[in-house]
KOLGU-4560 file (N, C-alpha, C; in nm, 3 decimals, padded with zeros to 5 digits):
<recs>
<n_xx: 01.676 n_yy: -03.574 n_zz: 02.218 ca_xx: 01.810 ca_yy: -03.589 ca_zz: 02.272 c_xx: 01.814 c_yy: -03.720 c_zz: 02.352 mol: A seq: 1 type: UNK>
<n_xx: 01.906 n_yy: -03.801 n_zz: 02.356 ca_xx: 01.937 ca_yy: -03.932 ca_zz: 02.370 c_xx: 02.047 c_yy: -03.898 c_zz: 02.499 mol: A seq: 2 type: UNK>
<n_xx: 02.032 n_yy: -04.014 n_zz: 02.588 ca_xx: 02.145 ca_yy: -04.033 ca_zz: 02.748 c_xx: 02.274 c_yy: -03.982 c_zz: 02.627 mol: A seq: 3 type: UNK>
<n_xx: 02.284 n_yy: -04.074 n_zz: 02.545 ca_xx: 02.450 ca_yy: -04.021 ca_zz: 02.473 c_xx: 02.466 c_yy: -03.932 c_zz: 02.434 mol: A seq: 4 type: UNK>
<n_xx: 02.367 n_yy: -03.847 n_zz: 02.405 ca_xx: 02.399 ca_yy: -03.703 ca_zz: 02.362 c_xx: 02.384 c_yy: -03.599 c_zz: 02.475 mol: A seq: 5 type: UNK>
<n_xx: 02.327 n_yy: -03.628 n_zz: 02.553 ca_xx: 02.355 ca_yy: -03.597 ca_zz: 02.734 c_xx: 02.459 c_yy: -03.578 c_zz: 02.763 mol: A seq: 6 type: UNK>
<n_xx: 02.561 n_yy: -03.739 n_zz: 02.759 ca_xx: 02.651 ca_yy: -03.791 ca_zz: 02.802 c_xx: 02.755 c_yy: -03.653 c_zz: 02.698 mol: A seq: 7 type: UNK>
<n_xx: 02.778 n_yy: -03.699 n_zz: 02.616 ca_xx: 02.849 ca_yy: -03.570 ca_zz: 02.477 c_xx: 02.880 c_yy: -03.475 c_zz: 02.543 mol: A seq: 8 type: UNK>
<n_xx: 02.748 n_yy: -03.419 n_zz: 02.528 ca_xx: 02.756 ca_yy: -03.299 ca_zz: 02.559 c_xx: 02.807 c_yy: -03.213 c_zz: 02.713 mol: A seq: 9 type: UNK>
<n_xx: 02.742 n_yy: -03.279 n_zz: 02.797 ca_xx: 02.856 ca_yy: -03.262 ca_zz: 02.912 c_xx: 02.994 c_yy: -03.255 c_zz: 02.962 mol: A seq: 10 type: UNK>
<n_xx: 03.044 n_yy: -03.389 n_zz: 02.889 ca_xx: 03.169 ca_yy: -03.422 ca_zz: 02.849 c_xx: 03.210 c_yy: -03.286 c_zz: 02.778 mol: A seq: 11 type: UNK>
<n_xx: 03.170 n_yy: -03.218 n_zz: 02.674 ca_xx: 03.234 ca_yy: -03.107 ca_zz: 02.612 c_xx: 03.212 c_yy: -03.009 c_zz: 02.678 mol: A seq: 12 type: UNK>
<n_xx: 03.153 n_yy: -02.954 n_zz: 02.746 ca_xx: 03.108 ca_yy: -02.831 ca_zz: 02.824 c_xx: 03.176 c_yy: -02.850 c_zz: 02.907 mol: A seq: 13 type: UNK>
<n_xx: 03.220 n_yy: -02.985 n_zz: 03.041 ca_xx: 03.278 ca_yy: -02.995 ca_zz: 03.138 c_xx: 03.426 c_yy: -02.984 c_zz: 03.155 mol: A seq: 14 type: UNK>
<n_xx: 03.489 n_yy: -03.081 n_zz: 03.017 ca_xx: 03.607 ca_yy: -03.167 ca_zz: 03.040 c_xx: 03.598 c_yy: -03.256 c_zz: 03.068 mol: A seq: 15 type: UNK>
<n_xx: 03.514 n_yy: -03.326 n_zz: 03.147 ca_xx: 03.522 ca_yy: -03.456 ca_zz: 03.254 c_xx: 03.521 c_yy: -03.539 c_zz: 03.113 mol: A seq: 16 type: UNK>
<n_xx: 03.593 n_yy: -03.675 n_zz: 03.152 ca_xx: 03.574 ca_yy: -03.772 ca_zz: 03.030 c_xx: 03.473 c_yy: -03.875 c_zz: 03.016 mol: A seq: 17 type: UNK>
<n_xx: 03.403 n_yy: -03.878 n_zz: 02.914 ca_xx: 03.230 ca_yy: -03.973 ca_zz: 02.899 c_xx: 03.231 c_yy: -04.070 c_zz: 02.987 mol: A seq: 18 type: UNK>
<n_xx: 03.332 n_yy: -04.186 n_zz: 03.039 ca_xx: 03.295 ca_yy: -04.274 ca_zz: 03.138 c_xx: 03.238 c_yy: -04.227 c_zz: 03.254 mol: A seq: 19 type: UNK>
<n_xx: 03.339 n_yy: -04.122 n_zz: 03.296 ca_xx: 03.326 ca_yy: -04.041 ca_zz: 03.419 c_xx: 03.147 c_yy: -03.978 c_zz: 03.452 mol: A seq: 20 type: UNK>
<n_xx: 03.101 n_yy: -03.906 n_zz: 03.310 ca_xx: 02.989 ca_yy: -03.846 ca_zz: 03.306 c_xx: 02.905 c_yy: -03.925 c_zz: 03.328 mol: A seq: 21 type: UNK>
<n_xx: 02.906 n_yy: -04.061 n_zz: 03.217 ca_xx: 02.781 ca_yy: -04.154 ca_zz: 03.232 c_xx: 02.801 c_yy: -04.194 c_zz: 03.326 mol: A seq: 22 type: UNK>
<n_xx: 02.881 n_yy: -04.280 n_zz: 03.420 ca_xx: 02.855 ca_yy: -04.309 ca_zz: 03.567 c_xx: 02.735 c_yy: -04.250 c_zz: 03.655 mol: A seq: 23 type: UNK>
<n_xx: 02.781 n_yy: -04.089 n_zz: 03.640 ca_xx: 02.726 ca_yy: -03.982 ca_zz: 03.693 c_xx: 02.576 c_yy: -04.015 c_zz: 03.679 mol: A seq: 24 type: UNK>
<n_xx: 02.572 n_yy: -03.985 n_zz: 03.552 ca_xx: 02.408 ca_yy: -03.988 ca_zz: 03.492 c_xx: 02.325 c_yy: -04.129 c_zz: 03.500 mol: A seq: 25 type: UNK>
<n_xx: 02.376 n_yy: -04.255 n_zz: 03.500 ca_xx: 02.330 ca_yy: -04.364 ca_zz: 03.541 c_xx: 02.321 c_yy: -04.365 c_zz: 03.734 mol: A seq: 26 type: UNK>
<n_xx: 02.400 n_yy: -04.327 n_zz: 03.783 ca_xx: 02.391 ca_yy: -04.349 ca_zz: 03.937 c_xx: 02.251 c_yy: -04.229 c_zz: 03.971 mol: A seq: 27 type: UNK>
<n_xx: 02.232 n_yy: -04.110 n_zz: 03.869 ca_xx: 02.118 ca_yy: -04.040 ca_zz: 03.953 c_xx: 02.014 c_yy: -04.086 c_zz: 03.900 mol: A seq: 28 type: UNK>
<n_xx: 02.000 n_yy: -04.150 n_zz: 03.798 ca_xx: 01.894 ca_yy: -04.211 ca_zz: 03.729 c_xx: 01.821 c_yy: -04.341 c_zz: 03.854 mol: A seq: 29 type: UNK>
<n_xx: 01.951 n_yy: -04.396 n_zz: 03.884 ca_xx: 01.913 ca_yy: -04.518 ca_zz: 03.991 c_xx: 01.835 c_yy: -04.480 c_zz: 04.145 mol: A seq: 30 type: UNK>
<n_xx: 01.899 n_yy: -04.326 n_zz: 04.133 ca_xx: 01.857 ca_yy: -04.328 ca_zz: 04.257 c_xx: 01.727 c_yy: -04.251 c_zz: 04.260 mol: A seq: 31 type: UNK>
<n_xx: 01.719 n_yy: -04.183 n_zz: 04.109 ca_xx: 01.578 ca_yy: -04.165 ca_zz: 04.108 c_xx: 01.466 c_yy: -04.245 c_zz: 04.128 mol: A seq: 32 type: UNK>
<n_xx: 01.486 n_yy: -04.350 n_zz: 04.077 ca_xx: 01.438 ca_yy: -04.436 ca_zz: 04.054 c_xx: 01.383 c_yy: -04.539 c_zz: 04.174 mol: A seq: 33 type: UNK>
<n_xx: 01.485 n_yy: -04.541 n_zz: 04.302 ca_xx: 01.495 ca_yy: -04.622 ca_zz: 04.407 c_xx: 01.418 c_yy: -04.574 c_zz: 04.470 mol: A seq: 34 type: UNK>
<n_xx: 01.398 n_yy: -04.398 n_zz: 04.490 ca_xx: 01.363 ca_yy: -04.283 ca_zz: 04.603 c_xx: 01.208 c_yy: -04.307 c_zz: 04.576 mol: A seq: 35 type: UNK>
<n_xx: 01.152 n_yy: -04.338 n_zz: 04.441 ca_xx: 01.054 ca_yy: -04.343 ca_zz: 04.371 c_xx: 00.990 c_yy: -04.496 c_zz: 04.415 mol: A seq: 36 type: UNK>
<n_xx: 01.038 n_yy: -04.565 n_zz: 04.382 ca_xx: 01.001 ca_yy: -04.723 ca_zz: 04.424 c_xx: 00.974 c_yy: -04.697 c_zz: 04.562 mol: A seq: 37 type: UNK>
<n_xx: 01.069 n_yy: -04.611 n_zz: 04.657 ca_xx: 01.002 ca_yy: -04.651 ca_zz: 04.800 c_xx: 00.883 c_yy: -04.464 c_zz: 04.876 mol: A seq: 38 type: UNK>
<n_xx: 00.896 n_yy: -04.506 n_zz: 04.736 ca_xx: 00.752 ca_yy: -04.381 ca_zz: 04.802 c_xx: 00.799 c_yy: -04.236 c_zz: 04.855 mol: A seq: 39 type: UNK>
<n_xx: 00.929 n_yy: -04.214 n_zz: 04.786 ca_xx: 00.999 ca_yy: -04.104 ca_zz: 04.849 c_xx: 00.994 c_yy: -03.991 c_zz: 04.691 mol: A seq: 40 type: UNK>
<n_xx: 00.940 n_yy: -03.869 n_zz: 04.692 ca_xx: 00.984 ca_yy: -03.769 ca_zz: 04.595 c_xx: 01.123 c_yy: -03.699 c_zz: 04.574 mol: A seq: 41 type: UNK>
<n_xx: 01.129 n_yy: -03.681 n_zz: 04.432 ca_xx: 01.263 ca_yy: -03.602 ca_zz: 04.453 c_xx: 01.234 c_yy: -03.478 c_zz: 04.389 mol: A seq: 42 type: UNK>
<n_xx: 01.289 n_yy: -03.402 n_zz: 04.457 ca_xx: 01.302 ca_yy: -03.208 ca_zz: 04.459 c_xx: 01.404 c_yy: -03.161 c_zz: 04.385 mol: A seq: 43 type: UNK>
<n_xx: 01.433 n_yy: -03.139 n_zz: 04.261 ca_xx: 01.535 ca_yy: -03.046 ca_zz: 04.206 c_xx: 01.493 c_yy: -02.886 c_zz: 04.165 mol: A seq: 44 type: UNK>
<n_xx: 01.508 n_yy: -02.810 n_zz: 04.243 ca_xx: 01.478 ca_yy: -02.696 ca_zz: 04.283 c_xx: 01.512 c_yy: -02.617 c_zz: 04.122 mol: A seq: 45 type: UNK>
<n_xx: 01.459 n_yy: -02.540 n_zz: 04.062 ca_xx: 01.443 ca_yy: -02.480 ca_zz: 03.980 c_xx: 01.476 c_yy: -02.569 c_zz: 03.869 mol: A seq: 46 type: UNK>
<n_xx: 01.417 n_yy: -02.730 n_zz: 03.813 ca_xx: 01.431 ca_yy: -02.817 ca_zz: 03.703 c_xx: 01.255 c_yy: -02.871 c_zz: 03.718 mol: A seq: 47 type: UNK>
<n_xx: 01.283 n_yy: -02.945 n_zz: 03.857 ca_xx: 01.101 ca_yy: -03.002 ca_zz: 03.863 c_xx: 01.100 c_yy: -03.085 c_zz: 03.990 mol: A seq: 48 type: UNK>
<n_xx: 01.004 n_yy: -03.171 n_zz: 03.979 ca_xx: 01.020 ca_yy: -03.279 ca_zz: 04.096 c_xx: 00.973 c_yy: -03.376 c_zz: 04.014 mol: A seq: 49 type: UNK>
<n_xx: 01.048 n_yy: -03.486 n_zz: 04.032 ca_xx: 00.941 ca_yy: -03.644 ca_zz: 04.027 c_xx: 00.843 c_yy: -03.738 c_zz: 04.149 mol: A seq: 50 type: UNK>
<n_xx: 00.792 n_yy: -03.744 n_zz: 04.118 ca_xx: 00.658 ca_yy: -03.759 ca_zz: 04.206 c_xx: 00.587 c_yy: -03.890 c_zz: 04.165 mol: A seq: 51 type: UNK>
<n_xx: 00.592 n_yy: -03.934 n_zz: 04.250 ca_xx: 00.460 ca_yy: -04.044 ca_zz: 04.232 c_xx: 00.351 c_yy: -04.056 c_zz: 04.260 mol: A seq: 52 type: UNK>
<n_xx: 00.281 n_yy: -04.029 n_zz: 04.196 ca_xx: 00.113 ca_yy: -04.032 ca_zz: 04.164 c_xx: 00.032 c_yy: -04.160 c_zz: 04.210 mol: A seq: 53 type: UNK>
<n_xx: -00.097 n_yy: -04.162 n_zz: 04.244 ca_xx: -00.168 ca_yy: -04.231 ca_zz: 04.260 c_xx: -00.287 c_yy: -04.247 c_zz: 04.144 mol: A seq: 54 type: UNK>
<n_xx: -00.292 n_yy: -04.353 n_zz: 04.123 ca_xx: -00.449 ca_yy: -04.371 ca_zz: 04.033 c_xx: -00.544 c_yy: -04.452 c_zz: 04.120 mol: A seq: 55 type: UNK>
<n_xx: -00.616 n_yy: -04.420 n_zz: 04.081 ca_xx: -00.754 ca_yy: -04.488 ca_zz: 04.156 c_xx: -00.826 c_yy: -04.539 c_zz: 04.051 mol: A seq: 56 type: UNK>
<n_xx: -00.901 n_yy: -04.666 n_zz: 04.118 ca_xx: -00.910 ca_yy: -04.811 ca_zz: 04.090 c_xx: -01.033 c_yy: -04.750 c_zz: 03.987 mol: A seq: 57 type: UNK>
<n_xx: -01.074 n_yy: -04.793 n_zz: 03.818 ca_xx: -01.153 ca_yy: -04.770 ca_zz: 03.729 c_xx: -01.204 c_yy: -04.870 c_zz: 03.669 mol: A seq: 58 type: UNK>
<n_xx: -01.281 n_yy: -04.876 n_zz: 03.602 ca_xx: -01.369 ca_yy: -04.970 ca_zz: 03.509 c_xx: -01.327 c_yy: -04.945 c_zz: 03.346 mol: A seq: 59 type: UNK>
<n_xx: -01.298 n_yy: -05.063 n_zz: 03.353 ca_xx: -01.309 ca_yy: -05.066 ca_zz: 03.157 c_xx: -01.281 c_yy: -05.182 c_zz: 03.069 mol: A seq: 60 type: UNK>
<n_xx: -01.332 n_yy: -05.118 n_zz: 02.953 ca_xx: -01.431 ca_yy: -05.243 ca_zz: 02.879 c_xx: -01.305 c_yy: -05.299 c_zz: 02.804 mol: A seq: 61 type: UNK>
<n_xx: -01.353 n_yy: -05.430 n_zz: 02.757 ca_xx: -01.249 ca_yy: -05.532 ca_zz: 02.665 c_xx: -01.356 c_yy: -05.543 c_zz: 02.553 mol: A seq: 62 type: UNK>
<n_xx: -01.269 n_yy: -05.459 n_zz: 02.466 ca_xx: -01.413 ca_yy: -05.447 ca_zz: 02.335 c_xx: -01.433 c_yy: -05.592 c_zz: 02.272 mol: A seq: 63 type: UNK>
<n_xx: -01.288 n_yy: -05.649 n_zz: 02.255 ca_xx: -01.307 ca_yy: -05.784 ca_zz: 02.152 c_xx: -01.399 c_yy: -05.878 c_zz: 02.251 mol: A seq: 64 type: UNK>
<n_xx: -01.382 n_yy: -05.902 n_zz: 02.392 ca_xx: -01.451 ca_yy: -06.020 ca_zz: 02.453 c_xx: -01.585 c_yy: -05.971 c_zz: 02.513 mol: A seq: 65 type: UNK>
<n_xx: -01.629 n_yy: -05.788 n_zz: 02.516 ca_xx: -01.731 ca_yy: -05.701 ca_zz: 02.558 c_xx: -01.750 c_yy: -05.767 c_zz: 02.678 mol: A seq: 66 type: UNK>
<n_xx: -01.608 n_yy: -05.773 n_zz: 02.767 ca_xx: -01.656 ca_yy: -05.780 ca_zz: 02.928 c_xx: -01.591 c_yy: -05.675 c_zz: 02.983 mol: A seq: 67 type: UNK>
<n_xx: -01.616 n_yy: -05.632 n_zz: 03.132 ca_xx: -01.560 ca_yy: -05.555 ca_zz: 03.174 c_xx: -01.492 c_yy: -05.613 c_zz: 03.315 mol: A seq: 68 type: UNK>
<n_xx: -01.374 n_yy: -05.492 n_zz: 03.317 ca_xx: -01.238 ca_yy: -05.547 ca_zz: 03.382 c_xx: -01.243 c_yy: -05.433 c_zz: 03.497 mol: A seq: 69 type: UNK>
<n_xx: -01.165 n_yy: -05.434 n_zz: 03.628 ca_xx: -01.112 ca_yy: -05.364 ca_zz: 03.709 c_xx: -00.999 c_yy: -05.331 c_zz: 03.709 mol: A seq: 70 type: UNK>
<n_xx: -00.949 n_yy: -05.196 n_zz: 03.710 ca_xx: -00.813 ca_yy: -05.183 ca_zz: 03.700 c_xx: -00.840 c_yy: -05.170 c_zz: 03.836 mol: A seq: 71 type: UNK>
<n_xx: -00.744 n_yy: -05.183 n_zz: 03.912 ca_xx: -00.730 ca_yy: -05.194 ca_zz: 04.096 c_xx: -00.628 c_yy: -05.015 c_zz: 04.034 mol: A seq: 72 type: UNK>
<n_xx: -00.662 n_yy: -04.916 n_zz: 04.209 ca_xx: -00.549 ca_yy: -04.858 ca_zz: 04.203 c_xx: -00.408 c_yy: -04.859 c_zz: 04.178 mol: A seq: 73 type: UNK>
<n_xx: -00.335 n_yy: -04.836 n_zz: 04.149 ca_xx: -00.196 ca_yy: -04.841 ca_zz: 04.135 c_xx: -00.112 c_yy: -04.697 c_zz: 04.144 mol: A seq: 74 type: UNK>
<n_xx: 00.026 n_yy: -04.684 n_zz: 04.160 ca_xx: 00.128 ca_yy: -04.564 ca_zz: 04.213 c_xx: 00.179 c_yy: -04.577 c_zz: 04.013 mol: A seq: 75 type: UNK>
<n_xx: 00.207 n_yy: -04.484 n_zz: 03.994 ca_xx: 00.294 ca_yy: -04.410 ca_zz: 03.873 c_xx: 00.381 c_yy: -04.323 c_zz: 03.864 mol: A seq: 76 type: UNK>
<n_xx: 00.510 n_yy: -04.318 n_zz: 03.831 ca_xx: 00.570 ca_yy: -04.217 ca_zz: 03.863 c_xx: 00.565 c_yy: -04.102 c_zz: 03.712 mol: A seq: 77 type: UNK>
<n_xx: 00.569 n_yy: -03.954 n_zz: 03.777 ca_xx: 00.540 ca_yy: -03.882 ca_zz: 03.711 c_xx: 00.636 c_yy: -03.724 c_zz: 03.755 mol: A seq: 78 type: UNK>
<n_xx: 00.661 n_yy: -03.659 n_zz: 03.651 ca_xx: 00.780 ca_yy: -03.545 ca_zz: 03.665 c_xx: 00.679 c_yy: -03.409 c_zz: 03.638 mol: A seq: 79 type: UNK>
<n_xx: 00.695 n_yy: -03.309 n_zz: 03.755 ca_xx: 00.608 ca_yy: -03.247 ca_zz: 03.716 c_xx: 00.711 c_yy: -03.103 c_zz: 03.740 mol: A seq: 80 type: UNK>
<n_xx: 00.745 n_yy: -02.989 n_zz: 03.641 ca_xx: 00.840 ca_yy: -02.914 ca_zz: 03.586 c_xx: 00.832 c_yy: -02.774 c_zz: 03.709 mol: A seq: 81 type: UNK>
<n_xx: 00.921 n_yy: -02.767 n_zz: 03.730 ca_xx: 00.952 ca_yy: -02.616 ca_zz: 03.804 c_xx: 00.857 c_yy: -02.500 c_zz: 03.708 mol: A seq: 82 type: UNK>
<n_xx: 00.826 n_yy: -02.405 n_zz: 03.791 ca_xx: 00.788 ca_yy: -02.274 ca_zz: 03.681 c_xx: 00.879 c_yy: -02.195 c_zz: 03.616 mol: A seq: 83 type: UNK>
<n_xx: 01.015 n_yy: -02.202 n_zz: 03.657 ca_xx: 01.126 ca_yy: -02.154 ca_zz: 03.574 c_xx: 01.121 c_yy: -02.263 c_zz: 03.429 mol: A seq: 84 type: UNK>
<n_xx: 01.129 n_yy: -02.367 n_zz: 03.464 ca_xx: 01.177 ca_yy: -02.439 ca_zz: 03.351 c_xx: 01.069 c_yy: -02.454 c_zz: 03.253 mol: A seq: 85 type: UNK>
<n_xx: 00.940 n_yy: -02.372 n_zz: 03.269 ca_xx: 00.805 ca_yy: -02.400 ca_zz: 03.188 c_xx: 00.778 c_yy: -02.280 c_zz: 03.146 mol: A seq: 86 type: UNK>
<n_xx: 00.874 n_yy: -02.142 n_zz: 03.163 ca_xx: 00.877 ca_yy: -02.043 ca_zz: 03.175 c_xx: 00.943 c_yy: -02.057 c_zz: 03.030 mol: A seq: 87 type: UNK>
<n_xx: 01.051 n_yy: -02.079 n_zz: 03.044 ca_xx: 01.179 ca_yy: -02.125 ca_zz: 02.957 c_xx: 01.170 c_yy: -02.171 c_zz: 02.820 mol: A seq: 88 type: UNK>
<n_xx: 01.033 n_yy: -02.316 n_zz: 02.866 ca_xx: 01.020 ca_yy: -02.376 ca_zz: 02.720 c_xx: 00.905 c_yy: -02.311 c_zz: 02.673 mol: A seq: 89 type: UNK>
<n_xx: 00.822 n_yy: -02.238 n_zz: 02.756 ca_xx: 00.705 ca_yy: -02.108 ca_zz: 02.631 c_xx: 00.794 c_yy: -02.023 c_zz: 02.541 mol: A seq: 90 type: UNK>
</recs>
């Protein structure tokens, strides 16, 4: 399923008209996104949370030049599902 078929489908279930919806769905996307960049999680209570993860700093090889590289730690963001909603898709 695609943002536009998101977008669709809301629009038909709601009434509201597709500009109206996608607004919607682009402005929470942004702010997912922002809350995430500054190190903040977001909580949607019976869907999931998005979360940003930490990796820690690893070793690994560059087969073509057989040297090895440091990945330094780095933050990732990552969505991890309510138990209703994992309930749902078993």
């Amino acid at each position: 399923m695609t943002k536009a078929d998101i977008v669709n489908e809301i629009a038909k279930t709601t009434g509201i008209e597709k500009p109206a919806v996608l607004e919607t769905i682009e402005k929470f996307m942004e702010i997912v996104k922002d809350s995430l960049a500054h190190g903040e999680n977001v909580y949607l209570r019976g869907f999931g949370s998005f979360i940003v993860k930490t990796r820690s700093e690893k070793t690994a090889r560059n087969i073509s030049k057989n040297t090895t590289i440091i990945i330094p730690a780095h933050k990732i963001p990552a969505f991890k599902p309510a138990k209703v909603f994992m309930e749902d898709v078993k």
